[in-house]
C-alpha positions as CSV (number, residue, x, y, z in Angstrom):
1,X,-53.7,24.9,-226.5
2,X,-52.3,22.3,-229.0
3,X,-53.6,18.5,-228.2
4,X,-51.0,17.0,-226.3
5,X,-49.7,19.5,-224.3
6,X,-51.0,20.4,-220.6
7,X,-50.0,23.2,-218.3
8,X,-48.5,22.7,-215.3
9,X,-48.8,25.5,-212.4
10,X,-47.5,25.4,-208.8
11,X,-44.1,23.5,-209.4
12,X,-42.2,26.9,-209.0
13,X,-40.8,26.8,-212.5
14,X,-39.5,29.8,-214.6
15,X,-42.2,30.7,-217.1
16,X,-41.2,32.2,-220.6
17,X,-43.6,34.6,-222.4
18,X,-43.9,36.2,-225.6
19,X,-46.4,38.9,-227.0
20,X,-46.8,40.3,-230.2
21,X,-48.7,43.8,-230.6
22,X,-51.6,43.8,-232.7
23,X,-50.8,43.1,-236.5
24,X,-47.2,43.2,-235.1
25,X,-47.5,47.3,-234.9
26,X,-44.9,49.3,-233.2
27,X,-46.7,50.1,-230.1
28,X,-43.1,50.0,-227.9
29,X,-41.4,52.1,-230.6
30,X,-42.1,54.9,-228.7
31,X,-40.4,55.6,-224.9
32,X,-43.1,56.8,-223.3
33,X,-45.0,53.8,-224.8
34,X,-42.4,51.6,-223.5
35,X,-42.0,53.0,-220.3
36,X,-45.8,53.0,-219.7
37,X,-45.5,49.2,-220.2
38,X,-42.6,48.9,-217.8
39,X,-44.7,51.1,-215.4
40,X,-47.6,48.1,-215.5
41,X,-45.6,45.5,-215.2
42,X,-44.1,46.7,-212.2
43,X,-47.7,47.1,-210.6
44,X,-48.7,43.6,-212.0
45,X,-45.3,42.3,-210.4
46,X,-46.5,44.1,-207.1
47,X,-49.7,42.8,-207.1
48,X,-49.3,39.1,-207.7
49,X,-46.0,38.8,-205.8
50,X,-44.0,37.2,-208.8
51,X,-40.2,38.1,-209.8
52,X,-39.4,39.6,-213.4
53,X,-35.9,37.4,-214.0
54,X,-35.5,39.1,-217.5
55,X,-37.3,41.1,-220.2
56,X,-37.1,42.3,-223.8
57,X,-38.9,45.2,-225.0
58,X,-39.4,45.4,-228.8
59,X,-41.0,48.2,-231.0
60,X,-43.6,45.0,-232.2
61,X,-43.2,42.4,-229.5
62,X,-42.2,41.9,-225.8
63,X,-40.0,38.6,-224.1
64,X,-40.9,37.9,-220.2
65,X,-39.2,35.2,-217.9
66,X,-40.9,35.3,-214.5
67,X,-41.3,33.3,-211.8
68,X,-44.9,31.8,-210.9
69,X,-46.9,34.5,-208.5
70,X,-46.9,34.5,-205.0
71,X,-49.1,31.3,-203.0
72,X,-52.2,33.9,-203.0
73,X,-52.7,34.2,-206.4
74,X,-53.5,31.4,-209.8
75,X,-51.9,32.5,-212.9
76,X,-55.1,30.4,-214.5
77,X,-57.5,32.7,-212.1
78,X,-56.1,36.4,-212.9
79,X,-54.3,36.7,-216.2
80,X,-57.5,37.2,-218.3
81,X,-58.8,40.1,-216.3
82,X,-55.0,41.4,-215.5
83,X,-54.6,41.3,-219.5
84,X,-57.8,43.2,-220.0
85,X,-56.9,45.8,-216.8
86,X,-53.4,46.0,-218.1
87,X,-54.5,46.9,-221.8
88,X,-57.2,49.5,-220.5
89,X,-54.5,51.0,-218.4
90,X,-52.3,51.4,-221.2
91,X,-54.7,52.5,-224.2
92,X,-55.5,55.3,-221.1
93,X,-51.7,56.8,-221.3
């Protein structure tokens, strides 16, 4: 993260999110590749209790604002291994 700048978690603030695919390939171009996404996100948004206010699926690139997770979970604690889980589950469709 760039000097300066610090996160703050737990104040129940909407958080934006972009992703880029790798080398900014069309990975979503495809439906079933986009709906496979969709289909994880929903689990994800199951899981750790948080609310999907908006999304943007591009062929190269995907736009998330969502709420912060339910009181159980840390966004600092899970989104590593959830990232990891999310892209095995997806190279696996």
């Amino acid at each position: 993260m760039p000097a300066g700048l610090h996160r703050t978690y737990g104040a129940q603030q909407l958080h934006f999110i972009t992703n880029s695919c790798y080398h900014r390939l069309p990975f979503f171009d495809a439906p079933s590749a986009r709906d496979r996404f969709l289909a994880i996100l929903e689990q994800t948004r199951q899981k750790y209790r948080f609310v999907v206010v908006g999304y943007v699926v591009m062929p190269e690139h995907i736009h998330l604002l969502i709420t912060e997770p339910g009181d159980r979970y840390s966004i600092d604690g899970h989104a590593s291994s959830q990232a990891a889980d999310g892209a095995r589950a997806f190279a696996q469709a």
